[in-house]
C-alpha positions as a Markdown table, in Angstrom:
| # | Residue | x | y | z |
|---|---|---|---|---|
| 1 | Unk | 68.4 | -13.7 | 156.0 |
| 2 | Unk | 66.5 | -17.0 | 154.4 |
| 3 | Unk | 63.2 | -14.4 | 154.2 |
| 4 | Unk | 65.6 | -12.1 | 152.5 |
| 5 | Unk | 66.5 | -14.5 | 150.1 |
| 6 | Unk | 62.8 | -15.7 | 149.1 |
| 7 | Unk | 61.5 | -12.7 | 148.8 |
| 8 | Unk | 64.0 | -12.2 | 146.3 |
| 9 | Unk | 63.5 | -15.4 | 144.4 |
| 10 | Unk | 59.9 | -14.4 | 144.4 |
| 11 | Unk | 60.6 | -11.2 | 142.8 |
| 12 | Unk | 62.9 | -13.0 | 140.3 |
| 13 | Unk | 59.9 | -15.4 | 139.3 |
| 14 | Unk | 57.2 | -12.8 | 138.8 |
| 15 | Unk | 59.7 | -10.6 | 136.6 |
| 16 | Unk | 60.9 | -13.9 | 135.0 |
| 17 | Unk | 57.3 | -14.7 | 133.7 |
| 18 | Unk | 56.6 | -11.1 | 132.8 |
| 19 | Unk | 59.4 | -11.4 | 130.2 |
| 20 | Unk | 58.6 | -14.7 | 129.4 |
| 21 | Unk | 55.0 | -13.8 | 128.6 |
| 22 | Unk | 56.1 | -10.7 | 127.0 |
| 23 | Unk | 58.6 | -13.2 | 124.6 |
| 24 | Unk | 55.9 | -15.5 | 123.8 |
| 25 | Unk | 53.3 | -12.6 | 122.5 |
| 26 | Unk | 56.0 | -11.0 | 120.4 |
| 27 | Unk | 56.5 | -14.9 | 119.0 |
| 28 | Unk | 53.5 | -15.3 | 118.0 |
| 29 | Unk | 53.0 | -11.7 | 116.7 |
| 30 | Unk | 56.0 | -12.3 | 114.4 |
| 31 | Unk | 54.8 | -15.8 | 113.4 |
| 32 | Unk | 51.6 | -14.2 | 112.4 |
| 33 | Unk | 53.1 | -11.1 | 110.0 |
| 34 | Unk | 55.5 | -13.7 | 108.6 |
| 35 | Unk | 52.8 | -16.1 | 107.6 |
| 36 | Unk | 50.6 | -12.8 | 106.7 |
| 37 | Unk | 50.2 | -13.1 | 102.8 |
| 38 | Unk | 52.0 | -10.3 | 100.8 |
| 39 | Unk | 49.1 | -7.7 | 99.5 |
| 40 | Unk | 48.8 | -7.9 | 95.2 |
| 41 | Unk | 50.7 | -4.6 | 94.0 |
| 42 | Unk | 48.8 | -3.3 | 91.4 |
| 43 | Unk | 51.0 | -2.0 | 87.8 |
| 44 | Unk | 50.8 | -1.2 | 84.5 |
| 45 | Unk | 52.5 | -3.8 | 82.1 |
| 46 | Unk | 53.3 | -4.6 | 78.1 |
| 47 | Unk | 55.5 | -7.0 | 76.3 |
| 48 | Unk | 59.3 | -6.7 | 75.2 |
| 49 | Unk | 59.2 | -5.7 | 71.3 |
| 50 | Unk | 61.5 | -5.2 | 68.4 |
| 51 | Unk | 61.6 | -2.0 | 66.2 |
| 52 | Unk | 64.0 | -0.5 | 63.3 |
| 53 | Unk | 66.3 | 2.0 | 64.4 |
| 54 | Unk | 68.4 | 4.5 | 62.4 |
| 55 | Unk | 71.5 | 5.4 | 64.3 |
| 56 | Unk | 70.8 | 9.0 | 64.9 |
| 57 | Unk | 73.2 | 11.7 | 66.0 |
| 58 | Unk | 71.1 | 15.0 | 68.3 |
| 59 | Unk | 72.5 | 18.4 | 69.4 |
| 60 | Unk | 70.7 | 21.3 | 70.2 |
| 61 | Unk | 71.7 | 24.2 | 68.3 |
| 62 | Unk | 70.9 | 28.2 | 67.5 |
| 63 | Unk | 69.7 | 29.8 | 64.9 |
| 64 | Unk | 71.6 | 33.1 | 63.2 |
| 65 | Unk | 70.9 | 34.8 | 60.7 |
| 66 | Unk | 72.7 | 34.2 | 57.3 |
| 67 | Unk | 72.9 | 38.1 | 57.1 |
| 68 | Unk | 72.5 | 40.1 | 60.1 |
| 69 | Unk | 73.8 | 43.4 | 61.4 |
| 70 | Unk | 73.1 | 46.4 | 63.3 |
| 71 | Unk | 73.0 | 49.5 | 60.6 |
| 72 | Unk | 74.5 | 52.8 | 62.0 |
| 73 | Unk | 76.4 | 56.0 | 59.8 |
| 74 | Unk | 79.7 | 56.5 | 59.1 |
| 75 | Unk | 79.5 | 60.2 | 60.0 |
| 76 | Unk | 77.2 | 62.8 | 62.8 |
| 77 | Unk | 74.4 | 65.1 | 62.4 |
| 78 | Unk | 71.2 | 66.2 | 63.1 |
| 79 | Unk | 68.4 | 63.4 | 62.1 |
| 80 | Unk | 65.9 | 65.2 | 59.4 |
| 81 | Unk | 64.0 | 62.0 | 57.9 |
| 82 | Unk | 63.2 | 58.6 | 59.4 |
| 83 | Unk | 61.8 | 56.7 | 56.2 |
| 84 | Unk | 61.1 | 53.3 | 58.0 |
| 85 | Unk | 58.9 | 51.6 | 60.5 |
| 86 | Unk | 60.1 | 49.2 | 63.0 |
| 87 | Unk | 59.9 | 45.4 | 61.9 |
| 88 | Unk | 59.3 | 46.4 | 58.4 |
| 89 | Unk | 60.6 | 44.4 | 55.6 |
| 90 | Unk | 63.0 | 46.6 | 53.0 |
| 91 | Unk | 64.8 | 45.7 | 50.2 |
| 92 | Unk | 68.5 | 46.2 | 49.5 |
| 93 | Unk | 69.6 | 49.7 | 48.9 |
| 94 | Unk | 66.2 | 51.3 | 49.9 |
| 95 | Unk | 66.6 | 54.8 | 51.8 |
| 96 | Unk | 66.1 | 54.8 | 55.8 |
| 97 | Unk | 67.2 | 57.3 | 57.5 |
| 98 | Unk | 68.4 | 61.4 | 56.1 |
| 99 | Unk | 70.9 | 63.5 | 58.3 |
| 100 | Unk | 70.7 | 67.5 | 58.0 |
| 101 | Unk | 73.3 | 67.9 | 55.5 |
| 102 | Unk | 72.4 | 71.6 | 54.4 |
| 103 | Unk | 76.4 | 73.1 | 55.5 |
| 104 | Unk | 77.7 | 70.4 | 53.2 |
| 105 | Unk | 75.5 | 71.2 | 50.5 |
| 106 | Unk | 76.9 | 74.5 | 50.9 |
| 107 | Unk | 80.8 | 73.2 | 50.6 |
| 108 | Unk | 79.5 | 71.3 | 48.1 |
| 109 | Unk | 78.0 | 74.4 | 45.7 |
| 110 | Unk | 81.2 | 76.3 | 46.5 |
| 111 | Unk | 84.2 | 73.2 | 45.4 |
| 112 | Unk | 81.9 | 72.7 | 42.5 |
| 113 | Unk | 82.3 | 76.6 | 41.6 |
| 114 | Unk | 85.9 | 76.2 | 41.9 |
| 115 | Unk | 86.6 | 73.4 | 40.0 |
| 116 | Unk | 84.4 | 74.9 | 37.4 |
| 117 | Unk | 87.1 | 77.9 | 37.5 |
| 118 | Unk | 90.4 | 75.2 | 37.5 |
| 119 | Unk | 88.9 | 73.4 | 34.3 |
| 120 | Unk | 88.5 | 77.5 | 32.6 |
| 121 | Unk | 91.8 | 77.6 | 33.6 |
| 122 | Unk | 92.7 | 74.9 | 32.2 |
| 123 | Unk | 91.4 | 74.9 | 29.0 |
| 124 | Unk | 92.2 | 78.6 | 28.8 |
| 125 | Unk | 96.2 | 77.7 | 29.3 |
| 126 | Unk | 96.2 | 74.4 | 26.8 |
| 127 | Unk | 94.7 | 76.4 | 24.5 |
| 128 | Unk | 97.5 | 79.2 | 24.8 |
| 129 | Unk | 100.2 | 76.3 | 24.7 |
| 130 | Unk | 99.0 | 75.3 | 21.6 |
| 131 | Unk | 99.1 | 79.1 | 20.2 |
| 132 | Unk | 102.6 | 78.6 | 21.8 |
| 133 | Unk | 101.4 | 81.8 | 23.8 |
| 134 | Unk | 102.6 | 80.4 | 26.8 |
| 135 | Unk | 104.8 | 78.0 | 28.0 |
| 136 | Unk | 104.1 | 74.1 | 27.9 |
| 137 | Unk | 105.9 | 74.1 | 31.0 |
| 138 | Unk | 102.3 | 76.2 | 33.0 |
| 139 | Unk | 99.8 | 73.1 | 31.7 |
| 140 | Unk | 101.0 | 70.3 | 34.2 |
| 141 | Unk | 99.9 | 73.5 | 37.1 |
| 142 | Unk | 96.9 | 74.3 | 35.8 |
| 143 | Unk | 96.1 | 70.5 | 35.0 |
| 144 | Unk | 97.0 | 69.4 | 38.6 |
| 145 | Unk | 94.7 | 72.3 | 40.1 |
| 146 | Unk | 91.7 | 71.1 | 38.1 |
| 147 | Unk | 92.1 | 67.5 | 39.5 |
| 148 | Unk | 92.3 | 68.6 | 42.5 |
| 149 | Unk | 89.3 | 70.6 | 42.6 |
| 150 | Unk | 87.9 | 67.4 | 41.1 |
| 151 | Unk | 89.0 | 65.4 | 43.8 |
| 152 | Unk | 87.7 | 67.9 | 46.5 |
| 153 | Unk | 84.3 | 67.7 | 44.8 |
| 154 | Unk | 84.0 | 63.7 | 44.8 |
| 155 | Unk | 84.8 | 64.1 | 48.0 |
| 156 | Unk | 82.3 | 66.6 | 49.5 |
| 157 | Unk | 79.9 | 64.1 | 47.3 |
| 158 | Unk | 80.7 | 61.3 | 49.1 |
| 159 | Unk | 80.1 | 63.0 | 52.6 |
| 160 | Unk | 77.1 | 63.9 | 52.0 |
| 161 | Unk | 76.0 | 60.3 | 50.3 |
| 162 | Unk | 77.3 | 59.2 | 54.0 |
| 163 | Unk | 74.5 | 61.5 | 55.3 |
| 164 | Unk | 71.8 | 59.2 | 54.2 |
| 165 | Unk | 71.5 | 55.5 | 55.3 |
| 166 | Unk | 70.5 | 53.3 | 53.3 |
| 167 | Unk | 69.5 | 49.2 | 53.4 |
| 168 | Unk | 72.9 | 47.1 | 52.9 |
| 169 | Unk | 70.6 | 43.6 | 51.4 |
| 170 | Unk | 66.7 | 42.6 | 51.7 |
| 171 | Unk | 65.8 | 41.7 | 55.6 |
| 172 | Unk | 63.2 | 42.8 | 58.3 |
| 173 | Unk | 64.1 | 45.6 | 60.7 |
| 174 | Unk | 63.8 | 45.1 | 64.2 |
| 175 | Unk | 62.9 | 48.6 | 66.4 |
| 176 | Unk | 64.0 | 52.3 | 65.7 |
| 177 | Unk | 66.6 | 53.7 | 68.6 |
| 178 | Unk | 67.0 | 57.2 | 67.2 |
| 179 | Unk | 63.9 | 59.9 | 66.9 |
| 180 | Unk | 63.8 | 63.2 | 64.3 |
| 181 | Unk | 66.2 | 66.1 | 65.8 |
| 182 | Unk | 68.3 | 63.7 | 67.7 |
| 183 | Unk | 71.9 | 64.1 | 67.2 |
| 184 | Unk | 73.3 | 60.8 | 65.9 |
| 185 | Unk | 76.5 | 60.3 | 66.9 |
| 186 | Unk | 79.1 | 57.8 | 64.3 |
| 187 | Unk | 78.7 | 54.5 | 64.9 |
| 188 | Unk | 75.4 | 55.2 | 66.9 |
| 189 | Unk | 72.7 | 52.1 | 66.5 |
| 190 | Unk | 69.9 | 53.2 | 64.3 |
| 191 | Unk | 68.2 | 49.9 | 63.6 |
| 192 | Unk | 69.0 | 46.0 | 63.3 |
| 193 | Unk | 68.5 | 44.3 | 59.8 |
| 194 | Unk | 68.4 | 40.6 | 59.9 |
| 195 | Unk | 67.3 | 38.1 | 56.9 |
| 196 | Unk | 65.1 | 35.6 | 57.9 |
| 197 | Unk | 65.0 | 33.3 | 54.8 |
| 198 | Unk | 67.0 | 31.4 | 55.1 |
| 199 | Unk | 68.4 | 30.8 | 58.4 |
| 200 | Unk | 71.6 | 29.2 | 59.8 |
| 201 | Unk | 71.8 | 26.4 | 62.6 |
| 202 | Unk | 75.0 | 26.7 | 64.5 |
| 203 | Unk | 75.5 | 23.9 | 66.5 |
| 204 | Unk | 78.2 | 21.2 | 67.9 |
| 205 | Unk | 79.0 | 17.6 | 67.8 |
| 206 | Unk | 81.5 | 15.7 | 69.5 |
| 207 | Unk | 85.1 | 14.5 | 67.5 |
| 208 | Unk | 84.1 | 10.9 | 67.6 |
| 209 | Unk | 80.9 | 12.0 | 65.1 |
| 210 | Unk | 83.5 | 13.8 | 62.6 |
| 211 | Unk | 83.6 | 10.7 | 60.5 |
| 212 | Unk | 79.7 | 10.6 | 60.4 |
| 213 | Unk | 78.9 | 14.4 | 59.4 |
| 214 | Unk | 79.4 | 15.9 | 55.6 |
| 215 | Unk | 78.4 | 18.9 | 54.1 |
| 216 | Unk | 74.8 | 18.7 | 52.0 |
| 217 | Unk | 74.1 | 15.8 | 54.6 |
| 218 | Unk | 70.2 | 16.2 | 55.4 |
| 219 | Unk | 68.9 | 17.3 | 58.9 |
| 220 | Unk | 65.8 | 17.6 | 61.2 |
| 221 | Unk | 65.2 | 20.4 | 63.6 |
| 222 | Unk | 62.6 | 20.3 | 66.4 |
| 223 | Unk | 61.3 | 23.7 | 67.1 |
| 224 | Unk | 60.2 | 23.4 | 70.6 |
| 225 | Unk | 58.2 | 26.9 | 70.0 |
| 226 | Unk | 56.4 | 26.1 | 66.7 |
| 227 | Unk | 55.5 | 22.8 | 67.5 |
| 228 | Unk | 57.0 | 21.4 | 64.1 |
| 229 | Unk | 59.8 | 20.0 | 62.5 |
| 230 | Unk | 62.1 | 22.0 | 60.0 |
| 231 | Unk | 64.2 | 19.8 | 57.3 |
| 232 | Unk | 67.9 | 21.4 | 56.4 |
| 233 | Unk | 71.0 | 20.6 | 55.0 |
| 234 | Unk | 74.5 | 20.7 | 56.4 |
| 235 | Unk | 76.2 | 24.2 | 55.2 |
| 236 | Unk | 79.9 | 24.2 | 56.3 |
| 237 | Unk | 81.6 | 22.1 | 58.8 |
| 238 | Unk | 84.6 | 23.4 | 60.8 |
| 239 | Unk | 88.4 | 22.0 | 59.7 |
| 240 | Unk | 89.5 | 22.0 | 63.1 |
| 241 | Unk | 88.3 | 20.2 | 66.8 |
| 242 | Unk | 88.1 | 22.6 | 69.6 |
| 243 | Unk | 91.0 | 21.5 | 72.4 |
| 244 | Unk | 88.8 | 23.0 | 75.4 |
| 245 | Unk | 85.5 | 20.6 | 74.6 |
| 246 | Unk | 87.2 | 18.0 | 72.0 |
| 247 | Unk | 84.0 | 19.0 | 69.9 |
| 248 | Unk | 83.6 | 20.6 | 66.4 |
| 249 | Unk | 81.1 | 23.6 | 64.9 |
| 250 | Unk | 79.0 | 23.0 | 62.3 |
| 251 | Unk | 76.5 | 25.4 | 60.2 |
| 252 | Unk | 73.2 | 24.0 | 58.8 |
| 253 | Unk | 70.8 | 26.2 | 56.3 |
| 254 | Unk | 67.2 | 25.8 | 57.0 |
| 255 | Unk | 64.5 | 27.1 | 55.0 |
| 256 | Unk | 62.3 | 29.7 | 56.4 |
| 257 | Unk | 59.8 | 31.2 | 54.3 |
| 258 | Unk | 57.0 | 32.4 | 56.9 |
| 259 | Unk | 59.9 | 33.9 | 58.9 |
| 260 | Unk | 58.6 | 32.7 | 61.7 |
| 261 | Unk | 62.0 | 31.0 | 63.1 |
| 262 | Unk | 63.9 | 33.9 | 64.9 |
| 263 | Unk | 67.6 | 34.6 | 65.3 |
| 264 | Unk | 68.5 | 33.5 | 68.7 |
| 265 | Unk | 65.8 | 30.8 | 69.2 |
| 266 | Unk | 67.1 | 26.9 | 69.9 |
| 267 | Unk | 66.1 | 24.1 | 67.8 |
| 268 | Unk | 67.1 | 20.2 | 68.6 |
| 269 | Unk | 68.9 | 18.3 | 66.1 |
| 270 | Unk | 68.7 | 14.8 | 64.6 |
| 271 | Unk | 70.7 | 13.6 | 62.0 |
| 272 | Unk | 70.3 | 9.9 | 60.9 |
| 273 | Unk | 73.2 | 7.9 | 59.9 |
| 274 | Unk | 73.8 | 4.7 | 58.6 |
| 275 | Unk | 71.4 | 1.9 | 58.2 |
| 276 | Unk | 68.4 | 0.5 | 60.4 |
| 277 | Unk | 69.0 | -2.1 | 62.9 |
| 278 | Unk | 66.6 | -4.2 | 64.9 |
| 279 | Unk | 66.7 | -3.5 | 68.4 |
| 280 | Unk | 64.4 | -4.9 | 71.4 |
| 281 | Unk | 62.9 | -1.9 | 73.4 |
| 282 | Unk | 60.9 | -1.3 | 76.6 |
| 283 | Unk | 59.5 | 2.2 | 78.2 |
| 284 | Unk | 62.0 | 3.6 | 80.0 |
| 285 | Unk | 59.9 | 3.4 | 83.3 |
| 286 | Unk | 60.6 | -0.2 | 83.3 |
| 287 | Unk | 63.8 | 0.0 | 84.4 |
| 288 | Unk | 65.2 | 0.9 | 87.8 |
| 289 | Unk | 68.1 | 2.4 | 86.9 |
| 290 | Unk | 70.6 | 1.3 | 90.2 |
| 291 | Unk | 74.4 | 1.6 | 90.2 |
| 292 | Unk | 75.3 | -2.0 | 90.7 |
| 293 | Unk | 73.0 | -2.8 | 87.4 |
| 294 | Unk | 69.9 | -2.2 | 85.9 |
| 295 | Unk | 66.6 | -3.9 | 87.1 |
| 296 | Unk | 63.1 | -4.8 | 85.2 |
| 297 | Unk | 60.7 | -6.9 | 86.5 |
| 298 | Unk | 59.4 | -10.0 | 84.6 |
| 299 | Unk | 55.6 | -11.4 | 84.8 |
| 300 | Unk | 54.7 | -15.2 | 85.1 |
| 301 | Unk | 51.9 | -17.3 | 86.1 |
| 302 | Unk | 52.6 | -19.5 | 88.6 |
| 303 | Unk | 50.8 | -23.3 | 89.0 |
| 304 | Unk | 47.9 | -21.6 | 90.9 |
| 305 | Unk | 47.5 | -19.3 | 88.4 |
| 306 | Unk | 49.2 | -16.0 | 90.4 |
| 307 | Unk | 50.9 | -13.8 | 88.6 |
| 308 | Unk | 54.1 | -13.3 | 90.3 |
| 309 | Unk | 56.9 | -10.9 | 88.8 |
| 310 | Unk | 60.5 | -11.5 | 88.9 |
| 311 | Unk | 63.6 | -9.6 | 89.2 |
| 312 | Unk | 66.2 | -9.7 | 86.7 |
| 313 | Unk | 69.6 | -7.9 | 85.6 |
| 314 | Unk | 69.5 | -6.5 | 81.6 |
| 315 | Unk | 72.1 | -4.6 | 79.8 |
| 316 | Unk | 71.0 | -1.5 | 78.1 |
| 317 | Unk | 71.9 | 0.6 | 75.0 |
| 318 | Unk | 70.4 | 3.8 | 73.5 |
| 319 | Unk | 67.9 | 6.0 | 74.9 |
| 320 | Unk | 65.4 | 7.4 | 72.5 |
| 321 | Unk | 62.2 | 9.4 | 73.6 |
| 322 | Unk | 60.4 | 7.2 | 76.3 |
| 323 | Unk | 61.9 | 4.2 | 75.2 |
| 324 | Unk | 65.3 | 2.7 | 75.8 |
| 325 | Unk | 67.3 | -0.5 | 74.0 |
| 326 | Unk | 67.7 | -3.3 | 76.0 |
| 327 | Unk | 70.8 | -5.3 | 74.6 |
| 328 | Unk | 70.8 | -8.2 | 76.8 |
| 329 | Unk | 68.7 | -10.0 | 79.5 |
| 330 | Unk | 65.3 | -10.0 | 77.1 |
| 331 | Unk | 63.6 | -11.3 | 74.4 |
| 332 | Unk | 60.5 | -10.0 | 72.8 |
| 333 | Unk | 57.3 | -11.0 | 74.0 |
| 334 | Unk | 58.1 | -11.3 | 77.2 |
| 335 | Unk | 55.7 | -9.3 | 79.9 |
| 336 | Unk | 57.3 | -6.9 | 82.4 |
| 337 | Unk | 55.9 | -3.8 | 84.6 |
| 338 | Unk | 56.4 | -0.5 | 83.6 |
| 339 | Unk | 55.2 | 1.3 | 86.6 |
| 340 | Unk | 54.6 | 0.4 | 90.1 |
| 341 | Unk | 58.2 | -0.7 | 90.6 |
| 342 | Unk | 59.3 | 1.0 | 93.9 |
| 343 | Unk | 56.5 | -1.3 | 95.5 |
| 344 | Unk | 58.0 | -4.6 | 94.1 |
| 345 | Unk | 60.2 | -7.3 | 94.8 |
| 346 | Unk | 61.1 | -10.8 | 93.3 |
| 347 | Unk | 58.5 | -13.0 | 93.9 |
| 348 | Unk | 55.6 | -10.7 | 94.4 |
| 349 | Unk | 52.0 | -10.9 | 93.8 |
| 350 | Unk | 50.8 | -8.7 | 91.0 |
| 351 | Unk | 47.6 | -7.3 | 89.3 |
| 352 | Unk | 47.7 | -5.4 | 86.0 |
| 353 | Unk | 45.5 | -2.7 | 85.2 |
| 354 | Unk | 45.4 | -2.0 | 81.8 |
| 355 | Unk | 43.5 | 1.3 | 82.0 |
| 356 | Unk | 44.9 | 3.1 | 78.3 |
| 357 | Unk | 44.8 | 6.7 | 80.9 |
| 358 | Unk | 47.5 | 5.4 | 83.2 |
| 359 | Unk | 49.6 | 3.5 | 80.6 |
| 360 | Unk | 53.3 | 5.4 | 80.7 |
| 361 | Unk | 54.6 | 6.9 | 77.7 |
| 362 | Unk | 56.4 | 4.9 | 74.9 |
| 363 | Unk | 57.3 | 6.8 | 72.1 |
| 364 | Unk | 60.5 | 7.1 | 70.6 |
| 365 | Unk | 60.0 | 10.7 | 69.3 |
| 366 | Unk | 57.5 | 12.3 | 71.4 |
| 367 | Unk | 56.0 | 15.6 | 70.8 |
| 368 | Unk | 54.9 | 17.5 | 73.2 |
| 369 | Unk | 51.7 | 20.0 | 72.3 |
| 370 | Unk | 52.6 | 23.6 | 72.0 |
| 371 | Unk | 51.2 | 25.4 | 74.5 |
């Protein structure tokens, strides 16, 4: 029994100091990574500056045409003439497509035959009235037949002028549907006509903005596809706020003269109201954006010259391009990072690299190329 219990007193010593020397290593490995100095994080930085700001109202929007339509007849037939090309331009009134109209030529020839014979008649009987060789009571007859064949005539005239199709106002036509001997049906698409100079933006703003917008007001529209900006004016506003979106429609004109904005395409819109304000901005990559507040890191030397960087809270305000207001917790001049910022915390050791390549963007109305 007393061997029993040293053997086990033994085991309890050897397993004692295995822990033991097993505690003191991981000791002294944490002493050494907490007295390990922090590596320098290396960013890109710039200083907190002021600029001029317009308050500006954007939308995107679509264009339409001012005039645009899809051109078809009022009546069937057989197509005889095509006088067009697809995506020509034609002015108002000009002739663009014929329908076989040869039968109503025909019922034209033979109404105009007969109301040739009603106005014989007719003269024929007023002159017997007046020779009082007949009664006055046969000239209301005869005069209502001649009218009638008139009428007839006009008629016929008309159905054949519906025969022919013809140009409504000036545009460019988009692509033929119909081919020679096809039977085109009423209504049947033939072509689409659409103006193209000028255009209309159609686009919506919400109800707080009504007080803001006017007709004539001046616009700019960025044309993502052209590379360019297009400047318009403020056509027609809508009297009444939409209950579904509590927003309001509104119709700009803009000026296209090369015709090379499309119906259908999407421009973005700016309207500037109001008068300049100083703000202090930064590149929106300086802040980490968090939902218990909004972070930037501030630079400073310290007494052995380090430059450490510093966490602070800041309020901020409009958005606009790569840059972004700060309203409170700033003031110009002061040096903060702008990239890197995932890698920081308060108190860390920095370098800045101020390589112009891998500076991040800060424009307030950036373009991007066209390509």
């Amino acid at each position: 029994m007393k061997r029993m219990i040293i053997m086990l007193l033994g085991v309890g010593v050897l397993f004692g100091g295995v822990f033991g020397f097993k505690a003191f290593v991981g000791g002294k490995i944490d002493e050494f990574f907490d007295n390990m100095p922090a590596p320098v994080a290396t960013i890109t930085a710039t200083e907190v500056r002021e600029d001029a700001w317009v308050e500006r109202l954007e939308a995107v929007g679509s264009f339409s045409a001012v005039q645009g339509t899809t051109l078809t007849t009022e009546v069937g037939g057989i197509v005889r003439e095509i006088r067009f090309d697809s995506g020509s331009s034609v002015e108002a009134g000009e002739e663009l497509l014929v329908l076989d109209s040869e039968t109503d030529q025909a019922r034209l020839r033979s109404l105009e035959a007969a109301e040739r014979l009603a106005r014989v008649e007719l003269e024929r009987t007023q002159r017997l009235v007046a020779q009082r060789n007949l009664p006055e009571a046969d000239l209301p007859r005869r005069q209502s037949e001649a009218d009638q064949a008139a009428a007839a005539v006009a008629e016929q005239r008309a159905r054949i002028r519906q025969k022919t199709l013809r140009a409504p106002f000036s545009g460019e036509l988009g692509i033929r549907e119909v081919s020679l001997g096809e039977y085109l049906a009423p209504g049947q698409a033939v072509v689409s006509l659409q103006t193209r100079d000028p255009i209309h933006l159609d686009f919506t703003l919400s109800e707080r903005h009504v007080a803001r917008i006017e007709n004539g007001q001046t616009i700019t529209v960025r044309v993502d596809s052209e590379g360019r900006d297009l400047d318009g004016r403020i056509l027609a506003i809508a009297p009444a706020v939409r209950e579904s979106t509590r927003s309001f429609a509104v119709q700009a004109e803009i000026a296209n003269p090369d015709g090379v904005i499309k119906p259908g395409m999407f421009g973005r819109v700016r309207i500037e109201t109001g008068e300049p304000r100083t703000v202090r901005v930064v590149p929106q990559s300086a802040i980490r954006f968090n939902p218990y507040g909004n972070i930037v890191f501030v630079l400073a030397e310290n007494d052995n010259g380090d430059l450490l960087v510093s966490q602070r809270f800041v309020q901020t305000g409009t958005r606009r391009g790569d840059l972004v207001e700060v309203v409170q917790g700033l003031e110009p001049g002061e040096r903060i990072a702008t990239s890197g910022l995932l890698k920081l915390r308060n108190q860390a050791r920095v370098k800045v690299n101020d390589e112009p390549s891998l500076q991040p963007p800060a424009d307030a109305d950036p373009r991007p190329d066209n390509t």
